[in-house]
C-alpha positions as CSV (number, residue, x, y, z in Angstrom):
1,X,173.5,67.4,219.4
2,X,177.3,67.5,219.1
3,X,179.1,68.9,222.2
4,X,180.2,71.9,220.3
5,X,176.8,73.1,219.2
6,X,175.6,72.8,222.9
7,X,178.5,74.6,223.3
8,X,177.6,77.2,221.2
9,X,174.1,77.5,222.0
10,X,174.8,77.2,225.5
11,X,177.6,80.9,225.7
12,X,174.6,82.2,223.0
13,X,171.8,81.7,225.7
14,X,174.3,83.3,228.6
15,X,174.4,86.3,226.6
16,X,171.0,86.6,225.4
17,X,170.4,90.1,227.4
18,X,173.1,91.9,224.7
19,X,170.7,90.6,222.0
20,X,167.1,91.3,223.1
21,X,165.7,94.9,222.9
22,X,162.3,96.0,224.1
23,X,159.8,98.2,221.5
24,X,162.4,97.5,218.4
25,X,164.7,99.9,220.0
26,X,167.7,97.9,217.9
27,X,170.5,100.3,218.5
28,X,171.3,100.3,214.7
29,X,171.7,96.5,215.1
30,X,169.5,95.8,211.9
31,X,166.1,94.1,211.9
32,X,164.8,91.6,214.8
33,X,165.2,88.0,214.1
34,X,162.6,86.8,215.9
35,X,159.9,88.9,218.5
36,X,157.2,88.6,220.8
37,X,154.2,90.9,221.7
38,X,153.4,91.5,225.1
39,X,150.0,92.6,226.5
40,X,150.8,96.4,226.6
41,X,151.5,96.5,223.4
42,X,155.6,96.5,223.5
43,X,157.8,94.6,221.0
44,X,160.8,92.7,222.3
45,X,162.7,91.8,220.0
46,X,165.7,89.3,219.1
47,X,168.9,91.3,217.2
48,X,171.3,88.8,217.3
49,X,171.9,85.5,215.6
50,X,171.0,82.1,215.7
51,X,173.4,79.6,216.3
52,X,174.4,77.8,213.6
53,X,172.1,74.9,213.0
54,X,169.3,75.9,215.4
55,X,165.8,77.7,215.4
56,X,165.4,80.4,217.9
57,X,162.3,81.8,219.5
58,X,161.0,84.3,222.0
59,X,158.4,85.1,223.8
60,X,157.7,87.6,226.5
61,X,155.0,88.5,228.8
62,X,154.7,91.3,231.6
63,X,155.7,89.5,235.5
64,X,153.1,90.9,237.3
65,X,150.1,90.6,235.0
66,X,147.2,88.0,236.7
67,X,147.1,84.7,235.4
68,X,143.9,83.7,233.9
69,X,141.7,81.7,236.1
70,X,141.1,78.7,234.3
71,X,145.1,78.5,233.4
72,X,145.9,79.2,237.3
73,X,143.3,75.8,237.7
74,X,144.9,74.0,235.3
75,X,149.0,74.8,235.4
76,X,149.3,76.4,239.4
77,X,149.9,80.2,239.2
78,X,153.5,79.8,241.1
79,X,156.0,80.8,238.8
80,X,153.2,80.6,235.9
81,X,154.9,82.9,233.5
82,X,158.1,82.1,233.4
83,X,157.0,78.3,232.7
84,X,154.3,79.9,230.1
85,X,156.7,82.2,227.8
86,X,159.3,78.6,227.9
87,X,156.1,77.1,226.7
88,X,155.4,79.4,223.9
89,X,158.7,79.8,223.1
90,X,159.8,76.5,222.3
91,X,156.4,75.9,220.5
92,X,157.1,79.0,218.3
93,X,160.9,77.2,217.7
94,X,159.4,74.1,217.4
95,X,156.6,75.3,215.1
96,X,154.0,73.7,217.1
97,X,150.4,75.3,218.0
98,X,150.2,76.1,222.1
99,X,147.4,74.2,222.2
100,X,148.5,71.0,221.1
101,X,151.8,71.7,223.1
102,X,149.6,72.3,226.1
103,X,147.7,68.9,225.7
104,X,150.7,67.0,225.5
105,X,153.0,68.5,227.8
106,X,151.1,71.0,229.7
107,X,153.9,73.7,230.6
108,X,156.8,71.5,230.9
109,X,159.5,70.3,228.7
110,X,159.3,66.8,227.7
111,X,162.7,64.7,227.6
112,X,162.5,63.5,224.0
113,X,162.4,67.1,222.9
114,X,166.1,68.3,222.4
115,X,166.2,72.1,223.2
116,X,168.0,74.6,225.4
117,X,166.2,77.7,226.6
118,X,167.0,80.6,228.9
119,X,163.9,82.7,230.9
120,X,165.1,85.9,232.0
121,X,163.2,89.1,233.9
122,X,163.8,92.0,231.9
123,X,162.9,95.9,233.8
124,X,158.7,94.4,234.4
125,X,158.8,91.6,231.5
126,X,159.6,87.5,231.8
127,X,161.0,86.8,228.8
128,X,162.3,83.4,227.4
129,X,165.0,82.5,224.1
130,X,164.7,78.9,222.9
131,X,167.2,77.1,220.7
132,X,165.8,73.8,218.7
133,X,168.2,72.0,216.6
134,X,166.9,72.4,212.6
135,X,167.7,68.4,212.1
136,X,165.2,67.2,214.9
């Protein structure tokens, strides 16, 4: 990825709080590019752009709900959801099932898989924005 699309991506990602809204609440900023559905039943939702060149996903999931028992076995439950909404974010970015994700990679990122991300804690929700170049 050329230096000024990192770039890019990079001051996009720094700022992502501006651009997320929880329950659609848009602010009059037009429709949600791209949203996640959490447990409770909230929206969060993405009003901002993509940068140019890239896919962007999101997911979100509340911080303190419990962490299924046979993912806690699996994946640890220390920091579980803020390595599970990167997970499902970059699968959503990527296009790519969770459960194929999860069978190669478990929750982490593999090298040959160029993407930034950001995972942020947002009032009681982890939430995480993944950029994927379009030309991977």
């Amino acid at each position: 990825m050329p230096r000024s699309d990192r770039a890019g991506v990079r001051e996009l990602l720094d700022r992502a709080e501006e651009h997320l809204r929880i329950d659609g609440d848009g602010g009059g900023d037009g429709v949600s590019l791209t949203r996640a559905y959490t447990a409770d039943s909230r929206t969060v939702g993405w009003y901002g752009p993509a940068p140019a060149g890239h896919r962007l996903a999101i997911d979100a999931e509340q911080s303190d709900a419990t962490v299924p028992p046979a993912l806690a076995a699996r994946y640890g439950p220390a920091n579980f959801w803020a390595r599970w909404t990167r997970a499902e974010s970059l699968c959503k970015a990527y296009d790519l099932p969770i459960l194929l994700w999860l069978r190669r990679y478990g929750l982490e990122v593999p090298h040959d898989r160029p993407a930034r991300w950001r995972t942020l804690t947002i009032d009681d929700l982890t939430v995480s924005v993944a950029c994927v170049p379009l030309d991977r």
